[in-house]
N, C-alpha and C positions, 0 to 999 in steps of 0.2 A: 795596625797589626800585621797585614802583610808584609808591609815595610821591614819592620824589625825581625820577621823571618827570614825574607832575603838578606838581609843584614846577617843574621846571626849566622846561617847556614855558608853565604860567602867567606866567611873567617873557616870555615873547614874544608874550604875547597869541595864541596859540591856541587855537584852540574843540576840546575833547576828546569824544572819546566813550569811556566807560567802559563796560564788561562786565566777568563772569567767569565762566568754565567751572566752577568752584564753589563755595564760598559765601566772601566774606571783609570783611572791614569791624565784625566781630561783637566784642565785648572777649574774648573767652574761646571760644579752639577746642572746635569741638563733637565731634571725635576724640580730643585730646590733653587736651584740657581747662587747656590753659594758656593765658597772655595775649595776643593779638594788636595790633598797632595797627593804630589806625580809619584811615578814609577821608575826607579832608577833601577835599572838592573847592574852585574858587570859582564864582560867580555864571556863567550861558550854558556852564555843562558839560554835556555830555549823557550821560545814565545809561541803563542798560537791565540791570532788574533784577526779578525775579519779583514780582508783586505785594502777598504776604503779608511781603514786608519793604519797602513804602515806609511803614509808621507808623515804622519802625525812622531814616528817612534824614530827617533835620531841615533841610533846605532846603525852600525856599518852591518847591512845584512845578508847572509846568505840563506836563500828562500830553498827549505828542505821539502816541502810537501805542499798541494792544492788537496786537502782535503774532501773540497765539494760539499763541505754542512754549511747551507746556506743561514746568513743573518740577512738584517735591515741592511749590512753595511758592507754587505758583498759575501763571498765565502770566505772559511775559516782558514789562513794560508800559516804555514807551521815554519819558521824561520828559526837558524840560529845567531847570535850575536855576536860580534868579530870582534867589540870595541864596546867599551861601556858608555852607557847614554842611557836616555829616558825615555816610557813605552807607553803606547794605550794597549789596553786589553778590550777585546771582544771577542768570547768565544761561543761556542753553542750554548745552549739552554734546554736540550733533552738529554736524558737518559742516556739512553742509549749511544749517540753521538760522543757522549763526555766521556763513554767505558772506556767505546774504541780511541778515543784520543788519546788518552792515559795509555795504552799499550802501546800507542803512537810513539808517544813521549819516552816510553822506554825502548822502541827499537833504534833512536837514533842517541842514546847516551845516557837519559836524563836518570840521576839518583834519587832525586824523590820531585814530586808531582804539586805544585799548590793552583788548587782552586778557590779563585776568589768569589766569594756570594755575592748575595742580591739581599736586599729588604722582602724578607718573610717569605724566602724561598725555601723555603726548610723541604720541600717535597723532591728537591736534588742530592741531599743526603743520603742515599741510599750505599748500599755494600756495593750494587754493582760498579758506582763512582769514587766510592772514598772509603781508604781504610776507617778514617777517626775524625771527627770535625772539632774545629773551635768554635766556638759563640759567643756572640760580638752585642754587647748593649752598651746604652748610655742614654744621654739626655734627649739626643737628637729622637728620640721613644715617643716621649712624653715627656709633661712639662713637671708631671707629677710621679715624685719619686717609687711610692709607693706602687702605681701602676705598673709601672717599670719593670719593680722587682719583683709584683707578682706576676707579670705578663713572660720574665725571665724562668720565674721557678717552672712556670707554665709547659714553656717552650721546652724547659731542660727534661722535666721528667716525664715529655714524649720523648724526646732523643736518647733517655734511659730506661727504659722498658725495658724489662724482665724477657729473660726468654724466657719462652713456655716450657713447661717441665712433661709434660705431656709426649714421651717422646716417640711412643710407638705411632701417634697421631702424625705426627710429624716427617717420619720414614715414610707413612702412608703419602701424604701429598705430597713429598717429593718424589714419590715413584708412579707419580699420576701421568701421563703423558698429553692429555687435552686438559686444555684451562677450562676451569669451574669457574664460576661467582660464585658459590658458596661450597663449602666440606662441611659436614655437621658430627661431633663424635658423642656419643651417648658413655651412658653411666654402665653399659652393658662393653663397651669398647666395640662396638661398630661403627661403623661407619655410613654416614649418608650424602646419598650424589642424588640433588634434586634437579628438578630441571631448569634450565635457566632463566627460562621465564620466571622462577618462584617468588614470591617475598617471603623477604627473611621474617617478619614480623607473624607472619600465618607457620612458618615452618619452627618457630620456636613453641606455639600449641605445642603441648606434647603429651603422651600417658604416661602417668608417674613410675610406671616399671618400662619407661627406656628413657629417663631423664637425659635432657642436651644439657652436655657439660662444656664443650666448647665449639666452636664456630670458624671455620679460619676462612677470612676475606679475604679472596683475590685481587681486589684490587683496593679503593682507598674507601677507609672508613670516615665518614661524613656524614654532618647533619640528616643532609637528605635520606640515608640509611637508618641510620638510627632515632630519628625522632617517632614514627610508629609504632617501632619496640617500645618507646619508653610512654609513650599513650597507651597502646593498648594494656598496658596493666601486666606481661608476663612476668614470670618471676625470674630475675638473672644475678640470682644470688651463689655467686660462686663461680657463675659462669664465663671463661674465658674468649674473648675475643683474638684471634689468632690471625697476626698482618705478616707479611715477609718480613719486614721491618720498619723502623717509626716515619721512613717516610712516606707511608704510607697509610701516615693517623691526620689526616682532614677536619677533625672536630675542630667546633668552637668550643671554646674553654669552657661558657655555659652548658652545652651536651657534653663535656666529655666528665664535668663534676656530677652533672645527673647520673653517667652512666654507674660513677663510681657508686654512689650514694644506692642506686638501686644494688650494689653489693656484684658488680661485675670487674673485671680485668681484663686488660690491657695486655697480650704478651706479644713477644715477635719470635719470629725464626731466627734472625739474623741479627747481632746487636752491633750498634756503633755509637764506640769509643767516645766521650767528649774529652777533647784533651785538655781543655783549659775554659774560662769565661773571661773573653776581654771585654772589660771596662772602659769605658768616657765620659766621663762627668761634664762635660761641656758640649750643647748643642752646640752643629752648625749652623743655629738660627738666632746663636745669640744667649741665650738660657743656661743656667747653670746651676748643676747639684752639689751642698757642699761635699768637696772632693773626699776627707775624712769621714764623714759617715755615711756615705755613698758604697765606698770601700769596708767599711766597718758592717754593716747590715748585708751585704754580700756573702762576707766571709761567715756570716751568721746565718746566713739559710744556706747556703752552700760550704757545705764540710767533707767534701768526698772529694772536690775538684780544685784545681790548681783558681786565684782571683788574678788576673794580669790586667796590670797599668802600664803599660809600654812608655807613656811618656816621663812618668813616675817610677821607673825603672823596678817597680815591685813583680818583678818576675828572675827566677834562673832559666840559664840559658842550657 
């Protein structure tokens, strides 16, 4: 997938900036130990890759920046490419580190910005790193189809969360100036700043004439949070869970279908974009789903988004 965006985006003469959240461009997965394909950029691309892999990147370089976000594989050094050739990536894996990169990226040229993922890193999607994500499945999953595609719809309909319609709630915490773990907004439209020691699960009690109607979590919503809500019996029927945005949704698939079932919601402040779901019907471990109804049941639970087979050329450019 990457591949074919640098591909497609080189035909309009665009200046790229490449990264990635963990290592790739390598012939041979350093996990799986199987094949990968390389990374071929062309000539004025810009790279930002840890520095123990530019003997690895055989273009002719000139080195724009020392960053100082350390990896395993030295710091993140920010070069442009003078000559077309082939690259590893290795760039940060926080937050924060990927914003200022991406600003990076754009002080010295770059038209648009790709960051390449990790396996079930969904928790770097966030607005402060990325306009819009693609997401990426296939065989390499699971051996079983079905898993798959539910573990896809899964994944898709946290990165599409509703924002919260709640909006005076909303102006509230962002005109907060010290971070909470929890905001609590009642049915009366107040607002509640507990202390931070609290639990959420004791602070959702409540007397039926000031009902909590919604919740906004500071930071990641997770098992570990929410499993005593859904013990202790309260009632979260109707009730809003309120994240910055979905990367910020930590459940397992199993808490987060209870959450639903108890008659709660999911909203964010901030949404992001899926632009597409790429497909690959063939594991790198050998394994294979038939490609026709791999692609057919796809397009069958997902009807809002773009299905892309890069190798099978079912995609516009």
């Amino acid at each position: 997938m990457l591949n074919q965006i640098i591909k497609d985006y080189g035909s309009h003469q665009t200046v790229l900036g490449l990264t990635s959240i963990g290592r790739d461009g390598e012939a041979r997965d350093l996990v799986t130990r199987t094949h990968k394909p390389g990374i071929f950029v062309k000539k004025d691309t810009l790279i930002a890759t840890a520095e123990g892999l530019l003997k690895y990147c055989d273009v002719t370089k000139e080195i724009l920046a020392n960053t100082e976000f350390p990896t395993p594989l030295g710091n993140v050094i920010l070069l442009r490419a003078l000559s077309d050739g082939n690259v590893e990536l290795a760039g940060p894996s926080i937050n924060r580190q990927l914003g200022q990169l991406r600003y990076l990226f754009g002080d010295f040229g770059a038209d648009k910005v790709i960051i390449d993922g990790a396996l079930s890193r969904k928790s770097l999607c966030s607005r402060a790193v990325a306009d819009s994500v693609i997401l990426c499945c296939g065989a390499s999953f699971d051996k079983s189809m079905d898993k798959t595609l539910a573990e896809t719809k899964f994944i898709y309909e946290i990165l599409t969360a509703a924002k919260s319609d709640y909006d005076d709630f909303i102006a509230y915490i962002k005109s907060k100036k010290e971070n909470r773990r929890f905001i609590l907004y009642t049915s009366r439209g107040d607002y509640i700043l507990p202390a931070q020691n609290s639990e959420l699960w004791e602070l959702l009690k409540h007397p039926e004439d000031r009902k909590i109607i919604a919740v906004y979590v500071e930071g990641a919503l997770s098992d570990l949070l929410i499993k005593p809500i859904v013990m202790s019996g309260v009632s979260l029927r109707q009730m809003q869970f309120i994240l910055q945005d979905s990367s910020k949704m930590m459940l397992s698939k199993a808490m987060y279908e209870k959450l639903l079932r108890k008659g709660a919601e999911i909203r964010v402040m901030d949404t992001i974009p899926v632009l597409a779901i790429a497909i690959n019907p063939y594991s790198a471990c050998g394994e294979a789903f038939p490609k026709d109804d791999f692609y057919k049941k796809m397009k069958t639970i997902f009807t809002k988004v773009p299905i892309v087979d890069v190798m099978e050329k079912t995609y516009e450019q």
